[in-house]
C-alpha positions as CSV (number, residue, x, y, z in Angstrom):
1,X,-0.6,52.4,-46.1
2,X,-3.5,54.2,-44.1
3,X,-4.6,52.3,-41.6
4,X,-8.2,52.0,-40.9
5,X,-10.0,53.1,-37.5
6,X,-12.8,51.2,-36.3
7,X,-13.4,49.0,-33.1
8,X,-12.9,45.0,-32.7
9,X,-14.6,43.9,-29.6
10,X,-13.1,46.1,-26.9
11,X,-10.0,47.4,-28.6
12,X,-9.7,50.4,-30.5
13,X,-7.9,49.0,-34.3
14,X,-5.6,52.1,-34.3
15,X,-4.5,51.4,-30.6
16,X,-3.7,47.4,-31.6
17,X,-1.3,48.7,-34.6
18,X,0.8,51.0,-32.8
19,X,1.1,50.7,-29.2
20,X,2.3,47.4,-28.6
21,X,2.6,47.7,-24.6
22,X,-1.4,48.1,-24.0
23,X,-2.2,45.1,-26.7
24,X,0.1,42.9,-23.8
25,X,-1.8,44.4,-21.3
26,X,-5.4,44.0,-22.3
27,X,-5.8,41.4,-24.8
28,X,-6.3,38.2,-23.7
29,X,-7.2,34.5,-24.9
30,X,-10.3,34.3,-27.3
31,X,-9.9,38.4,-27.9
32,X,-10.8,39.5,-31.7
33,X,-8.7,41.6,-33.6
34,X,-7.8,42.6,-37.1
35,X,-4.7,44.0,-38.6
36,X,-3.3,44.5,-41.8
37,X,-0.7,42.1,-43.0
38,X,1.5,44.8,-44.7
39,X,2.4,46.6,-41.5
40,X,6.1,46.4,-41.4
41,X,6.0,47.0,-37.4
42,X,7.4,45.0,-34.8
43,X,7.6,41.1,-34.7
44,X,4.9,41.0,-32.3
45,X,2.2,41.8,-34.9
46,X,3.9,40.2,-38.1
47,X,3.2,36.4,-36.5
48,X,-0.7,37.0,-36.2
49,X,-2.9,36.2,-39.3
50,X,-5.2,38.6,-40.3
51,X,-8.3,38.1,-38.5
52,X,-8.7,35.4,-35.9
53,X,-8.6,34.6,-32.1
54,X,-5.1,35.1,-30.2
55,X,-3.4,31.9,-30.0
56,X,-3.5,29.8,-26.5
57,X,0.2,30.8,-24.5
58,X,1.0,33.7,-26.7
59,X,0.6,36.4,-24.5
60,X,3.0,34.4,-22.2
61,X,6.0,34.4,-25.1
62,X,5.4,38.1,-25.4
63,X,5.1,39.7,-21.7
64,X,7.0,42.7,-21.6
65,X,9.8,41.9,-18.7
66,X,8.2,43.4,-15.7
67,X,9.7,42.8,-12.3
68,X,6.0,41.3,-11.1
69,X,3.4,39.8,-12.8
70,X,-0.5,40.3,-12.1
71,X,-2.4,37.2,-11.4
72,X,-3.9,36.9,-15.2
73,X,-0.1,37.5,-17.0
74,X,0.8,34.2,-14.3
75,X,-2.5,32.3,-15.2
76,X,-1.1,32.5,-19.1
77,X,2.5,31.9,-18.3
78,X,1.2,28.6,-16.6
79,X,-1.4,28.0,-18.6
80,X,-4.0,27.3,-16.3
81,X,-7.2,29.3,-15.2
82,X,-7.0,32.4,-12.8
83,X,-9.0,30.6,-9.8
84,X,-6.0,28.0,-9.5
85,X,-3.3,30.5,-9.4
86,X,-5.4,32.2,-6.5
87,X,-5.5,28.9,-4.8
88,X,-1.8,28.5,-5.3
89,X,-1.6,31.7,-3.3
90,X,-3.8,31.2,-0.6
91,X,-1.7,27.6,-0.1
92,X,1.8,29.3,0.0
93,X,3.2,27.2,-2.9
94,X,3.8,30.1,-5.1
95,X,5.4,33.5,-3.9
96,X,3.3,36.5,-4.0
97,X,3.0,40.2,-2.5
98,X,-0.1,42.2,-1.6
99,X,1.9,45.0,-0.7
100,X,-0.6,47.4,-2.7
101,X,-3.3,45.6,-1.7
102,X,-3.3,43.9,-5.3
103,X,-2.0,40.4,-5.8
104,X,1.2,40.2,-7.4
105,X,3.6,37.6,-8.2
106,X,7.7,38.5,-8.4
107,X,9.2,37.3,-11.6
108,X,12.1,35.9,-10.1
109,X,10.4,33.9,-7.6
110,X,8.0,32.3,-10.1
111,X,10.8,31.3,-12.3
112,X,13.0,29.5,-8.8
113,X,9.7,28.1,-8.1
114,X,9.1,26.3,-11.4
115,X,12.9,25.4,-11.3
116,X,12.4,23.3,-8.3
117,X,9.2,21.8,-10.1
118,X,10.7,20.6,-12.9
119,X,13.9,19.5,-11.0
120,X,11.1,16.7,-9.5
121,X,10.9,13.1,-10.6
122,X,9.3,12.3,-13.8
123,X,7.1,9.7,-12.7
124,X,5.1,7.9,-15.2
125,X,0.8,8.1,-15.0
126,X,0.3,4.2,-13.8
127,X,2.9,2.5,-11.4
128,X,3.1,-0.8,-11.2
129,X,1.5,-3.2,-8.5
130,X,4.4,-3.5,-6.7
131,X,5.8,-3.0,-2.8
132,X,9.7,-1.3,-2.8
133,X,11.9,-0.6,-0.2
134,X,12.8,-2.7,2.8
135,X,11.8,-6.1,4.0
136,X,9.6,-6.5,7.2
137,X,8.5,-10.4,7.7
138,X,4.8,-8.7,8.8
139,X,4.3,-7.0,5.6
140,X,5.5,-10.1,3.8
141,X,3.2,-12.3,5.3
142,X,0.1,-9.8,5.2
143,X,1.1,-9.1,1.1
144,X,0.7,-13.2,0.8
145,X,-1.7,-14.1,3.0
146,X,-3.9,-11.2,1.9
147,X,-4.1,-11.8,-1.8
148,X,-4.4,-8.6,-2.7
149,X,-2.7,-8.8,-5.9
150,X,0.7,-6.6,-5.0
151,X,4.1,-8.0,-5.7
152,X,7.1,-7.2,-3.8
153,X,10.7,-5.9,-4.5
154,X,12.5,-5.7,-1.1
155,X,16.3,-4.3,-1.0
156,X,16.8,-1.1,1.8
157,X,14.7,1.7,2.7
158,X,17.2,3.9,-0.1
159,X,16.7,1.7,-2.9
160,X,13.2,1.8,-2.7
161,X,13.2,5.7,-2.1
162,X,14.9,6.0,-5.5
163,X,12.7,3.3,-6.9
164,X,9.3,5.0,-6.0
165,X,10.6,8.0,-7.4
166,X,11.3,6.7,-10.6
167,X,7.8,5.5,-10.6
168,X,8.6,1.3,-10.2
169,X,6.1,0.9,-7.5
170,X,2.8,2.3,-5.7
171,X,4.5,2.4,-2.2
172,X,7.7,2.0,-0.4
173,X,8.9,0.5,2.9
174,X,11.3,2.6,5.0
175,X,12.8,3.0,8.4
176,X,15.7,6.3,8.2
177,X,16.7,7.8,11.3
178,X,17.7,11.3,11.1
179,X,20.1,11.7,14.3
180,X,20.1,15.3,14.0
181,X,16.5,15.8,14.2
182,X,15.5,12.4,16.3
183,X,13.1,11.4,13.8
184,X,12.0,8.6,11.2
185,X,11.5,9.1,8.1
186,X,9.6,12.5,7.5
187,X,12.8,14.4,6.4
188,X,13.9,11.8,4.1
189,X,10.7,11.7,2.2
190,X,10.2,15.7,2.6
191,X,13.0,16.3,1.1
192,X,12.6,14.5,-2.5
193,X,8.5,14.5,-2.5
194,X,6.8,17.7,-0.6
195,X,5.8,18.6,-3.8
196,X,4.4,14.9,-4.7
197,X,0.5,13.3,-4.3
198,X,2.2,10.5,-1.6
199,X,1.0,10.0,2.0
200,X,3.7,8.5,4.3
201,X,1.4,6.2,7.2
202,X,2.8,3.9,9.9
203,X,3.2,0.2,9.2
204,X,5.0,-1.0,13.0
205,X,7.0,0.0,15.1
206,X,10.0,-2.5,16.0
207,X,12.1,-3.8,18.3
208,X,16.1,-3.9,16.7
209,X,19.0,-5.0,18.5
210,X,21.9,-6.7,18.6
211,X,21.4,-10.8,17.4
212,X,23.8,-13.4,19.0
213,X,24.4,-16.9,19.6
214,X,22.2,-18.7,22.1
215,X,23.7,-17.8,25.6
216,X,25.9,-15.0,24.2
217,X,23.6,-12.2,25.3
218,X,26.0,-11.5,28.7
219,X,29.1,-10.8,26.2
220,X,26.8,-8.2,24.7
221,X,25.4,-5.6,27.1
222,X,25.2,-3.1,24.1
223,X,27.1,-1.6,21.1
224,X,30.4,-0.8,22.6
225,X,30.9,-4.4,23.0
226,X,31.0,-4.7,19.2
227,X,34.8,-4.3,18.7
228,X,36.6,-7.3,18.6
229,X,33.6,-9.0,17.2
230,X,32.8,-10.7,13.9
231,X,29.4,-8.7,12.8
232,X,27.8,-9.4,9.8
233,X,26.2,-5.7,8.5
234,X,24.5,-4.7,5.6
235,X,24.6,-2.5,2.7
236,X,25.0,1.3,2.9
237,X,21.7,1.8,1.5
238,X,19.8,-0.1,4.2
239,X,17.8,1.5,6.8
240,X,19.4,-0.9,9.6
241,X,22.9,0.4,8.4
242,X,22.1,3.9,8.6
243,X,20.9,3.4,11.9
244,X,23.7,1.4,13.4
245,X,26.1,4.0,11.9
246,X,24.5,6.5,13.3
247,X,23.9,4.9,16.9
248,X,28.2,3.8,16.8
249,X,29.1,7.5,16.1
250,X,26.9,8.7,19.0
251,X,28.6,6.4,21.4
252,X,31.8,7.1,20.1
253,X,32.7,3.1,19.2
254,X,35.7,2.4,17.1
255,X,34.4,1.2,13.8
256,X,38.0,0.3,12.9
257,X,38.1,-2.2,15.7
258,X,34.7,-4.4,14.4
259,X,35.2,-7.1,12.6
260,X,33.0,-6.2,9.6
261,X,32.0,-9.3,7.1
262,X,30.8,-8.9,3.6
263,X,27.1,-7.2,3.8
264,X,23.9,-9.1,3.4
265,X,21.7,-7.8,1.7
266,X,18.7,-8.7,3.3
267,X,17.6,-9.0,7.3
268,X,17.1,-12.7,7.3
269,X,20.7,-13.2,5.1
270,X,22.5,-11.3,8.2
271,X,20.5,-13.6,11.0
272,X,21.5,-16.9,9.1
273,X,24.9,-15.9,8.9
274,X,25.3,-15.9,13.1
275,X,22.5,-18.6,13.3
276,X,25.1,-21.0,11.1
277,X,27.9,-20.0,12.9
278,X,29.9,-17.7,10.4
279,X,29.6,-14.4,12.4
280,X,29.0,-13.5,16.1
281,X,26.8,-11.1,15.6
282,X,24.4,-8.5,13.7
283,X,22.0,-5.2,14.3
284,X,18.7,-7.2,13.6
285,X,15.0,-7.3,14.4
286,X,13.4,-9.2,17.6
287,X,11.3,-11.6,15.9
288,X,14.0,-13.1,13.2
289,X,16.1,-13.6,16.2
290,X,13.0,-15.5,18.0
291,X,12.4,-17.4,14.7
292,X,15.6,-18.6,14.9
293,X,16.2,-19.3,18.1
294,X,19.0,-16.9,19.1
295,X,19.8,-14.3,21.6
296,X,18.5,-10.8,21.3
297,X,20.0,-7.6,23.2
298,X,17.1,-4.5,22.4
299,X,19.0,-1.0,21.8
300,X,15.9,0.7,20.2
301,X,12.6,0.8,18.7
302,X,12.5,1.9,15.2
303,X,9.5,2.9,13.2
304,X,8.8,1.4,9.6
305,X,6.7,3.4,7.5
306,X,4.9,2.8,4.3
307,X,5.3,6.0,1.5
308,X,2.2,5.1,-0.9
309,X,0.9,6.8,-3.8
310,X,-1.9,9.0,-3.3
311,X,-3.5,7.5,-6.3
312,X,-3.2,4.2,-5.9
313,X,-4.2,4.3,-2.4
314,X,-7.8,4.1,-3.4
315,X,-6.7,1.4,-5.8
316,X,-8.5,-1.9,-4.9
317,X,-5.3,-3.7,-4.5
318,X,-4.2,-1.4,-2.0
319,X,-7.5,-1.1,-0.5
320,X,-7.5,-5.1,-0.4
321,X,-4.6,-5.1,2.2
322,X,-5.7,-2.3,4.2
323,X,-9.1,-4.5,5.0
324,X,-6.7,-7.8,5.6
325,X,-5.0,-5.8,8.1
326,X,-8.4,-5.0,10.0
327,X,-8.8,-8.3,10.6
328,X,-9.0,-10.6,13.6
329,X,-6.4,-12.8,11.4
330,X,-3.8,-10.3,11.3
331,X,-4.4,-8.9,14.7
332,X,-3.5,-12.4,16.1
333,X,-0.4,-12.7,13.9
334,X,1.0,-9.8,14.6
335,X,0.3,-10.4,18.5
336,X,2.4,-13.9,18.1
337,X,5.6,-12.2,16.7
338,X,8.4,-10.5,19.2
339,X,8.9,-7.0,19.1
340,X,5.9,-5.5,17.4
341,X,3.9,-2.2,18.0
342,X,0.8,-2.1,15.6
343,X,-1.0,0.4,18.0
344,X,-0.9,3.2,15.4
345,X,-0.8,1.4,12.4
346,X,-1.5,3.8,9.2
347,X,-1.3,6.9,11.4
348,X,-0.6,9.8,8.9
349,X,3.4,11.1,9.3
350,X,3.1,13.4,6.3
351,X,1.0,14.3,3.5
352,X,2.9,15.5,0.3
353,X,1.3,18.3,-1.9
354,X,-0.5,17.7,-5.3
């Protein structure tokens, strides 16, 4: 069969039939072409009908294997318009060269990078109204007395990171220490959600300590009088636990020697435990141990933090209880409990990407 010369739009017929390389190079989405459905040449031409427009991602199937691709060969691969994969680039979130003064993209790195993308959480489009994570008494109160409309699921600051992730709730309570890096928080949510719409903010900072009997505090100067004492902890997932694990290694106390009972899983289970006499101590917060009446020794102040979805932080539920907490109402509440900081209350810690 003779083929037929001519011109479709900007690409010479002959040229489309048999050179296969420049027809990946230069036709794009929307181009016109014709060609004859006899030609027995490679697959790349049997799959398109006879006269139409190229279909939407086909160039990306059919890039020839190049070591780098140019920023229009990416923008198909991804499926999204040139100007965002420029953006991407100027942001660092995607690896590039402009060695020859032309922006390129390595193959390899692209195909890491989306790797790591797809590794992320599947997170469904609408959370539920719900607070995860750990319990603080303030946030309790300010969730009820607030009415804003947001329920609460309460466990440890690593349940409700899973949680969140998972998509069960618009925002998370936490408190992690990282010794190594003596911080709160910003390591533990960087790691699983840099690449997430989620703003971690301030809630309080605390004070946390060691919660006795009433005139036991001079048996208790610190942590290394732990050992040989019946301490009520709680569950390996709870910020408090991580913390006191952490704080024992670093003053070298033998774990061995504490009396350890069965975990509570909340802070209030812990304090009733010593409060009714069934343990002589626990790593608790000031004001349970004022609400109840028994001794407190401070060791540290600890900062809770609140990871919310970026989304739903424009929500009017969440926008409900960000107004309750401006209030002279709350600001007198939170005066009358021990051990609270509110001075930077919803300070920005970090800001994932979108």
């Amino acid at each position: 069969m003779t083929p037929r010369s001519g011109r479709i739009g900007r690409l010479p017929f002959t040229q489309a039939r048999f050179n296969p390389p420049t027809l990946s190079r230069r036709l794009t989405c929307g181009d016109r072409f014709l060609l004859p459905v006899e030609h027995p040449g490679p697959t790349l031409f049997r799959h398109l009908p006879r006269y139409g427009r190229l279909p939407t991602g086909f160039l990306a199937e059919h890039l020839p294997l190049t070591e780098y691709l140019t920023t229009r060969e990416l923008a198909e691969l991804l499926r999204i318009k040139e100007r965002k994969v420029y953006d991407l680039a100027a942001s660092g979130k995607i690896p590039c060269s402009r060695a020859t003064g032309k922006l390129l993209f390595p193959r390899k790195g692209i195909d890491e990078w989306l790797a790591r993308s797809e590794s992320k959480p599947a997170v469904s489009a609408e959370r539920p109204l719900v607070i995860l994570g750990s319990h603080d008494p303030l946030l309790e109160w300010a969730l009820r007395e607030s009415r804003c409309g947001l329920a609460s699921y309460f466990d440890s600051s690593l349940d409700g990171l899973t949680r969140f992730a998972g998509g069960a709730g618009i925002a998370t309570g936490l408190h992690l220490y990282d010794a190594e890096a003596d911080s709160w928080n910003h390591n533990a949510v960087e790691s699983r959600f840099a690449d997430s719409p989620v703003v971690l903010v301030e809630w309080v900072k605390r004070s946390r300590g060691i919660i006795v009997a009433p005139g036991a505090a001079a048996s208790h100067a610190g942590l290394s009088d732990l050992p040989g004492k019946k301490v009520v902890p709680r569950q390996a997932e709870a910020g408090s636990q991580v913390l006191l694990e952490a704080l024992l290694r670093n003053q070298a106390v033998d774990t061995a020697e504490i009396k350890w009972t069965r975990p509570a899983r909340s802070e209030m289970d812990a304090v009733i435990e010593v409060a009714e006499g069934r343990a002589q101590a626990t790593f608790g917060l000031a004001t349970l141990a004022h609400q109840y009446r028994l001794d407190f020794v401070p060791i540290i102040d600890e900062r809770y933090d609140i990871l919310v979805d970026r989304k739903a932080w424009f929500e009017p539920t969440w926008q409900s209880l960000l107004q309750f907490c401006r209030s002279g109402e709350f600001r007198q509440h939170s005066k009358e409990l021990s051990g609270y900081d509110t001075a930077d209350q919803f300070r920005v810690h970090f800001n994932g990407c979108e």
